[in-house]
N, C-alpha and C positions, 0 to 999 in steps of 0.2 A: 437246539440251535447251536450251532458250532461257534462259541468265542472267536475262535480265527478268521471268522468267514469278511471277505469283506464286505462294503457294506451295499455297493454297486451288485455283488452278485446274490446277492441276498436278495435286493429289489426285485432282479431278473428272476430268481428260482419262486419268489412267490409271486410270479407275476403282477408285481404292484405300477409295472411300468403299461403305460395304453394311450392306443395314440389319440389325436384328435384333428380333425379335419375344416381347413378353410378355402371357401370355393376359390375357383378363379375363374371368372367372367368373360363369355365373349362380347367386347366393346361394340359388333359391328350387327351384331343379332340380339344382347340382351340375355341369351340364354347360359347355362352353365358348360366352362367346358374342362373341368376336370377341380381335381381337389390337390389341395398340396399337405401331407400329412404329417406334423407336428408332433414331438415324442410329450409325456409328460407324468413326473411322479408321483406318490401320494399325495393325495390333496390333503392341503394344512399339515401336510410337514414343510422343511427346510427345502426337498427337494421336490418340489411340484413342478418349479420351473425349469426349460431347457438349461437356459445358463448356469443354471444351481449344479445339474446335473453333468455338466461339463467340466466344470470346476472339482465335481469331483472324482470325477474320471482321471482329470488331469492329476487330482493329488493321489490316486491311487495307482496313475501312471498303468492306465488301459483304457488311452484316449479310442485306439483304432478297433481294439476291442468291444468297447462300450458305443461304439457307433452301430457293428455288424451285428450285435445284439439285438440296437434299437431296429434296427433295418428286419430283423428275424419276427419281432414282437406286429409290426407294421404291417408288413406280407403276411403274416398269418390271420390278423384281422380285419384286412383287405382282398384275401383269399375268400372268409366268409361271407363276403355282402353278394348281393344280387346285383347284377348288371351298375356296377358302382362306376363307370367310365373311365375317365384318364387319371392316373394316379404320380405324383411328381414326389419323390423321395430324396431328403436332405441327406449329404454325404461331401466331405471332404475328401481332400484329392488322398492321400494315402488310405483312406477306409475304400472308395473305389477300387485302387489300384491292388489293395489286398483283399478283394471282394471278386475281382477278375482276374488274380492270379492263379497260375498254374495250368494243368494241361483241361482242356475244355472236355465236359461240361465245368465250368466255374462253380465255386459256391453259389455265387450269387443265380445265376441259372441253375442248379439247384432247387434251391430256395421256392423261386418260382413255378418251379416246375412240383414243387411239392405243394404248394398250395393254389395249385392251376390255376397261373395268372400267365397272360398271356404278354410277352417279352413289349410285344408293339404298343400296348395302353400304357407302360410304366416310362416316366422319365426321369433320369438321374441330376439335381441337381447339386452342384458343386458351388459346396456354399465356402465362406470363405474364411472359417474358422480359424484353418492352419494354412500355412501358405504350401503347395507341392514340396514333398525334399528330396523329389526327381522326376523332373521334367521328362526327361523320356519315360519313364513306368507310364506316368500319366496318359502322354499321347498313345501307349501299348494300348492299357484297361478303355481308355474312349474309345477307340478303333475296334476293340473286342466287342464293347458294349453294343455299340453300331451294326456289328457285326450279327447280334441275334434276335436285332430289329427295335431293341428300346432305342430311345433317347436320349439325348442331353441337352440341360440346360446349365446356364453359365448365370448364378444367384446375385444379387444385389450389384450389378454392373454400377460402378462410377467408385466402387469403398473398396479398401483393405487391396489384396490381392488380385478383384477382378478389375483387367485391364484390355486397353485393344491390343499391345500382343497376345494375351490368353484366347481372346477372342478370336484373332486372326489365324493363330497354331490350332486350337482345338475344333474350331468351325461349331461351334452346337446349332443344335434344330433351335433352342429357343435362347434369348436373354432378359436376365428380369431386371427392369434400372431401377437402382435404388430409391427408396423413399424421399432421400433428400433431394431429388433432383425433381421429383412428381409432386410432394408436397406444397400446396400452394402455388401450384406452378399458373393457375389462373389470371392472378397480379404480382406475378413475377418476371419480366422481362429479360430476364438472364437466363432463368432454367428454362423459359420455354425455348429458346436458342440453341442451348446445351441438349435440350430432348429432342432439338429439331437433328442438331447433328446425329443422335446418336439413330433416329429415324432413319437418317440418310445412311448410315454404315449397316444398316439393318436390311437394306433393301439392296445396297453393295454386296453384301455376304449373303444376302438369302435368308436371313435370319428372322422366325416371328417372336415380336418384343412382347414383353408384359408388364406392364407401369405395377410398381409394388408403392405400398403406401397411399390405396385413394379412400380417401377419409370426406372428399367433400362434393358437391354434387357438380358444381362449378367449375374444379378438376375434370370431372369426371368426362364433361363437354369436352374441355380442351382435350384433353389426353383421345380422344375418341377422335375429334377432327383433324389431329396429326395423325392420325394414318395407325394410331397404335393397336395393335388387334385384341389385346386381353390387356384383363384388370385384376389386380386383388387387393384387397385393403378392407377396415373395417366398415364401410361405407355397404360395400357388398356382399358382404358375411364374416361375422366371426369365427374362428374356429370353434366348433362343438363339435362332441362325440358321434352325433347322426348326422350324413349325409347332407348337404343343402339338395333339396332337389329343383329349387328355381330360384332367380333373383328374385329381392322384394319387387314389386310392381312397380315404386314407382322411379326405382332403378331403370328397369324396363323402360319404361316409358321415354323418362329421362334420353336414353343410349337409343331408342327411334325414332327420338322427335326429330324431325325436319330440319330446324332452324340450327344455327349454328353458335358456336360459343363466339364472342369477340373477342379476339387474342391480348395480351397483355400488350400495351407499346410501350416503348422506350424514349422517354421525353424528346431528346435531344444528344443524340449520341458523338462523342467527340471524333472525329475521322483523321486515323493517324496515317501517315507516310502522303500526304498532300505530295512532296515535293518530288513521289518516284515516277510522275505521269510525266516530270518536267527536263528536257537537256541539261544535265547541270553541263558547264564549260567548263575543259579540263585546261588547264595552265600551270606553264612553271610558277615553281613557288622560289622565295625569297630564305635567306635566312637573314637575322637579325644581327649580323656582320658583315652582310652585304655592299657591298660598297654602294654609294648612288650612281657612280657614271654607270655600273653593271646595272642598276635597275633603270635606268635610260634604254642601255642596252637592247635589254629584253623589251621595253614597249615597242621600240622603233622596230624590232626584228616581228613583233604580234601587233598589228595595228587594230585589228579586231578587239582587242583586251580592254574591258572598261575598268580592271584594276588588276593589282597583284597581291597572294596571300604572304603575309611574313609566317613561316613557323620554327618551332622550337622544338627539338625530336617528337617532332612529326604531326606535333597541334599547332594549330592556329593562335597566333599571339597577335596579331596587326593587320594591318589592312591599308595598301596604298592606292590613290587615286591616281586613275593616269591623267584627268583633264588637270587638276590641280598641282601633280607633278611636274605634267611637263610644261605649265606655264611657268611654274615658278624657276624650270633646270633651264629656260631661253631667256631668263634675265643675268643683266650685265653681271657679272664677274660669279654667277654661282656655283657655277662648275669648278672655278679655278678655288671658290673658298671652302665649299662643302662636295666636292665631286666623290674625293676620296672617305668621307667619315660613313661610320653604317647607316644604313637604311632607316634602323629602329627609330631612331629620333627623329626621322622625319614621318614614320606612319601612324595610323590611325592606332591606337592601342588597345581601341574598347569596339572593335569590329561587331557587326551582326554576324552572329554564328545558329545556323539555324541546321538541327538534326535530321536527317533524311526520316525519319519519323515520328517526326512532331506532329501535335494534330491541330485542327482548326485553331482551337482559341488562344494555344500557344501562338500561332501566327500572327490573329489578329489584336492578340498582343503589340506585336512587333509596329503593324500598321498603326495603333493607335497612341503610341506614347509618343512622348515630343521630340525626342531624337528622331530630325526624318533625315539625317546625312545617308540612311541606307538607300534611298532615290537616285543617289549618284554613285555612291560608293557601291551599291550593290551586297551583296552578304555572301560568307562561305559558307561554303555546304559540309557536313562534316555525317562520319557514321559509325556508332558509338568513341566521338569525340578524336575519330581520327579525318582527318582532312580528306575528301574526294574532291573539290571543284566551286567553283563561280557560280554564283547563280546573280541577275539583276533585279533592281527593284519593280521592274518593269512586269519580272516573271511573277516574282512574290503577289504582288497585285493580283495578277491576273489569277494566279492559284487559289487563294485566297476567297476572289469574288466567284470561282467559278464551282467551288469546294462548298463554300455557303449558297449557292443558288442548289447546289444538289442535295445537301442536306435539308434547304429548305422546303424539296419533294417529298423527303417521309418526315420529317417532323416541322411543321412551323415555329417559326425562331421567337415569336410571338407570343405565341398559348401554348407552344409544346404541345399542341396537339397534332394528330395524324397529316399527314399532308396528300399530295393527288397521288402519288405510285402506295400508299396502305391503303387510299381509300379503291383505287382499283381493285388493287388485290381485293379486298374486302368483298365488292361485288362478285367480282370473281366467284369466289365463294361459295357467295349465296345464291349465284346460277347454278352453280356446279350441282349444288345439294339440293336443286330444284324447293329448297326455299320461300314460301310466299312472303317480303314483305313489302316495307314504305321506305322509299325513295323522297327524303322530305329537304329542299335547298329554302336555306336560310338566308334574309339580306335585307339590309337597313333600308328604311324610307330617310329621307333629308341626312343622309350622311356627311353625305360630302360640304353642302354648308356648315354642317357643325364644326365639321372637323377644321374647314378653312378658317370658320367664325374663333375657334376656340385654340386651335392648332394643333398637331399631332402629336402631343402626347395625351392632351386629353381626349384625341380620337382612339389613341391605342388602348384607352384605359375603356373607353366605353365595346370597343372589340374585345376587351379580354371578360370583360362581365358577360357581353354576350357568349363568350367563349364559357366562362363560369356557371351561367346558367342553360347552357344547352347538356352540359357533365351533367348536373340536379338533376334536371329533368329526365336522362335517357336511365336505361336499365343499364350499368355496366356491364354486365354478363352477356346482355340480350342485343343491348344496342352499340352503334358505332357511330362516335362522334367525331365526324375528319373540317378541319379547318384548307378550305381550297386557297385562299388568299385573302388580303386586305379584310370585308366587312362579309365576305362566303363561307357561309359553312354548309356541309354535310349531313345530314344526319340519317344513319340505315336501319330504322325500327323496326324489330320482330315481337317486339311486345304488342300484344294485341289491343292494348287503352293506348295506343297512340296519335288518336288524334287529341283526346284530354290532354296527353304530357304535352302538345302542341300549342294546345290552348294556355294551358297554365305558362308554358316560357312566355308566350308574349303578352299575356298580364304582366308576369314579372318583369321582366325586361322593359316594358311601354312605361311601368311605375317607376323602379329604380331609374329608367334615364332623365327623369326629370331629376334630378338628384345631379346632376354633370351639369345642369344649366345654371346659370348666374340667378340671383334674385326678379332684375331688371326683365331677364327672359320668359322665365316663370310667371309673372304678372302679366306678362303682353301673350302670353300663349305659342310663341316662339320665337324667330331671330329673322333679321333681315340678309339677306345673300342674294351673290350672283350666279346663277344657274348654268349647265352646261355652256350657253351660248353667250354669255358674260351681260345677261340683262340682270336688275336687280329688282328683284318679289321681296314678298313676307314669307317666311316656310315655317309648317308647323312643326313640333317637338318629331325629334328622330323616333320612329316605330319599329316595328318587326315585323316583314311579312315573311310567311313561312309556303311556298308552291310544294305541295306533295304530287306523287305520285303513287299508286296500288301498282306491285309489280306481280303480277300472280308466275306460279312455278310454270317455267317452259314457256313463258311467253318471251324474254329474250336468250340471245347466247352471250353477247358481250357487255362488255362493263360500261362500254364508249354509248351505247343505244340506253342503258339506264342513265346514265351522267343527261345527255342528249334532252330525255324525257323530263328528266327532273328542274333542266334549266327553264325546258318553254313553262312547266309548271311555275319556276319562280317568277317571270315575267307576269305570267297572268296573275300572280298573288299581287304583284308591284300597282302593277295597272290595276286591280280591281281596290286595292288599300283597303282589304278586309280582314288583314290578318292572317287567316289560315286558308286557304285555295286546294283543294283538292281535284287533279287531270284525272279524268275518268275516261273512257271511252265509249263515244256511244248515247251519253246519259247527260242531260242536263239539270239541274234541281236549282230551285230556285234559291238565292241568294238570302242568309238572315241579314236584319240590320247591322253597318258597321260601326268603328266606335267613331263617337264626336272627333271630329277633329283636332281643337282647343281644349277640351274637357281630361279631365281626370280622370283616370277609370273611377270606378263606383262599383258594389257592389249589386247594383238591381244593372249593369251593363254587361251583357256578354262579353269576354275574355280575350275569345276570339273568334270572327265568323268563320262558317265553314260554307265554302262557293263549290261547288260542282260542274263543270265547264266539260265541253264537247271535243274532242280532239280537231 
């Protein structure tokens, strides 16, 4: 053994380096659609691992080297397999670009041509080890590579170096997004956003994506219902030295079930720039040396104006009322004692300043604390804290109320939970994917006495438990639980026990709300009220009836014809007060007993009835 040798090519001459291979899945079929092939050194030394192995490359300074190596060791052992398919080979941008230099054939075509692989199965990805340290070489050796029909892929997209200009100059056939953006992305609300964008630039450029990092099965849904085409992560195979030649089964399975993932929501999202939908009013502004007869001036010359800003290089510092100005500048001698002195001392000083992109709750902020002078005075509009314009309190209101009725479409302000445009989408969905499931609307018996009896807060608390145990009860993964309004909710089960889970909410539900009643009420078996038409009954304890619907695949197209179904279902659950109503078409089944009116649940008492009713 040569002393001098170092210790990288030493690895290389006794072959101790060998690659090892992890599939990558297609999402849309289940099956394998190529391997990504991984360098790795003696086992149980120091250098088994890529990164060991880099580290030392770098300290023996033949990074680009110790790449073309590995790329040499890979193609030769991928030369010998049988019909081994698509093959993705790790390589940074200078190992590329000195891999496809010089006059053609390249090395790297070479290589493959020496161990007869053919150019169009191999794809180059460009991981992100080192960053390019020439951006044109780079786009030369891509265009080269292109050129004798491999590929390119662009490696852990969202980290390090891989970015959408990389993206947008080099064009690859695939990109693969990083881990952290896939991981968990089930009950994550942001990355499935983030994954959605990058979907969309994916289908902008032509690009097919590959979620790197699927480690969990419930990913596996999501990432598969966004439109993602391939997969790889430990979930779907490890790297090992032999070939995978099919996913596990119940991967498989998993990636052709029918039903659909339910997407992560986002409770309550704040909505910034409310006030760009609004005229802000442009107006002369004041300075804080202003005289007053000039600020008379300016209202009389702007009768429109319901005030004026004071500023002070170039911010807003004050705020003048023209109703309160110009009553006070048409009393006897005020012109002749204060006409001349500045402005400042007579304006407001602690003005409403509200940022062209502020969001909801910053607003209703504003609306809610007890300085309400902004009603008259109006507020200035400013953008990063430089002055644009007038806006009135008139507007604020209206923005305000019109900003929260649209947030209250995707998420209710209530339970945070989904509102009527997710649960659309939602159906949507589950048409699209020809999906069978249940269409189940939720809704209180004697609400409204209660709530009248008790008053709205303790209504809101008894909606948010129903809210709370409609969550329990569904599959999160499986089910979608959307709140329509007031005492409605939603609920779109693909789990297949869900008339059970049905049942069991409204035991729970029927038990816990005696627990909202007073003692007094509790003992009488419920509360006296006036009813829609203002006559006054006895009503028993508030209930749950739940109206399903069976929506089987392809019996509708739109969302508005399931919503539709599921209503007349809840009426016929209200009207029957059996609890659980299930629309059937066609079929009638006879009705079990329902619960006592006054009574407790009990154990020897069914939960909930199940009704079967005729279209």
């Amino acid at each position: 053994m040569n002393p001098s040798e170092k210790t990288l090519a030493r690895l290389y001459r006794d072959e101790a380096l060998y690659p090892v291979f992890q599939p990558i899945v297609d999402l849309r079929k289940g099956s394998i659609f190529g391997h990504e092939a991984l360098i790795r050194g003696p086992l149980g030394t120091p250098f088994h691992t890529p990164a060991a192995l880099l580290a030392l490359a770098a300290e023996e300074d033949c990074l680009t080297d110790f790449e073309l190596a590995c790329v040499d060791v890979i193609l030769r052992h991928w030369g010998g397999l049988t019909a081994p398919g698509q093959l993705f080979l790790n390589m940074s941008s200078d190992a590329l670009s000195a891999a496809m230099d010089g006059p053609a054939p390249s090395r790297f075509e070479r290589t493959l041509a020496l161990h007869g692989i053919a150019p169009r199965t191999v794809t180059v990805e460009i991981t992100e080890e080192r960053a390019a340290s020439d951006m044109g070489a780079l786009r030369l050796a891509v265009k080269a590579l292109h050129s004798t029909g491999a590929r390119v892929a662009l490696d852990d997209f969202g980290e390090g170096q891989s970015n959408l200009r990389l993206w947008s100059e080099l064009r690859p056939d695939f990109v693969k997004i990083d881990k952290f953006f896939t991981h968990g992305i089930a009950s994550s609300p942001q990355n499935l956003e983030l994954v959605r964008t990058i979907v969309g630039f994916g289908h902008t450029l032509g690009t097919t994506l590959v979620a790197e990092g699927v480690e969990d099965t419930k990913d596996l849904r999501v990432l598969r219902d966004l439109g993602i085409d391939h997969g790889q992560g430990y979930l779907l195979g490890r790297p090992t030295r032999v070939l995978h030649e099919a996913a596990p089964s119940p991967i498989t399975e998993a990636i052709r079930d029918s039903r659909i993932a339910v997407m992560p929501h986002a409770a309550q999202q704040a909505q910034p720039g409310v006030l760009r939908s609004l005229a802000v009013i442009q107006a002369p502004t004041l300075g804080p040396a202003t005289p007053i007869d000039e600020v008379s001036t300016l209202f009389q010359a702007h009768p429109e104006l319901h005030a004026l800003a004071v500023l002070d290089a170039g911010r807003p510092v004050a705020l003048i009322n023209r109703q309160a100005f110009m009553n006070d500048y048409a009393r006897l001698y005020f012109r002749e004692v204060h006409g001349r002195r500045p402005c400042i001392g007579y304006a407001n000083t602690s003005p409403r300043v509200v940022e062209l992109e502020d969001n909801v709750e910053q607003l209703v902020g504003i609306l809610m604390s007890e300085d309400q002078r902004y009603l008259n005075d109006g507020f200035i509009v400013t953008e990063d804290r430089r002055y644009l314009g007038l806006g009135t309190g008139e507007q604020l209101v209206r923005a305000v109320t019109e900003a929260r009725i649209e947030a209250a479409r995707h998420a209710n302000p209530l339970t945070f939970l989904p509102g009527n445009i997710p649960i659309s989408i939602h159906i949507e969905r589950l048409l699209a994917s020809h999906a069978g499931f249940a269409a189940c609307y939720a809704d209180l018996n004697n609400f409204k006495v209660f709530n009248d009896h008790y008053g709205y807060w303790r209504g809101d608390e008894m909606i948010r438990m129903l809210a709370r145990l409609a969550v329990k009860h569904a599959d999160a993964h499986r089910d979608f639980v959307g709140h329509i309004g007031g005492d409605d909710f939603l609920v779109l089960f693909q789990s297949e026990d869900w008339q059970a889970r049905c049942a069991r909410m409204i035991e729970d539900f029927d038990l816990e709300a005696l627990g909202l009643y007073d003692d007094a009420a509790r003992d009488a078996g419920g509360i006296e009220g006036k009813d829609r038409r203002g006559t006054t009954h006895f009503f028993p304890f508030t209930t749950l009836s739940i109206g399903a619907v069976r929506i089987a695949p392809g019996r509708f197209a739109h969302a508005e014809d399931v919503a539709a179904e599921a209503a007349i279902a809840k009426h016929e659950a209200k009207h029957a007060n059996t609890g659980l109503t299930v629309r059937e078409p066609g079929a009638i089944a006879p009705s079990r007993p329902g619960r006592a009116p006054y009574a407790l649940p009990s154990s020897t008492m069914p939960p909930g009835s199940v009704v079967t009713s005729s279209r």
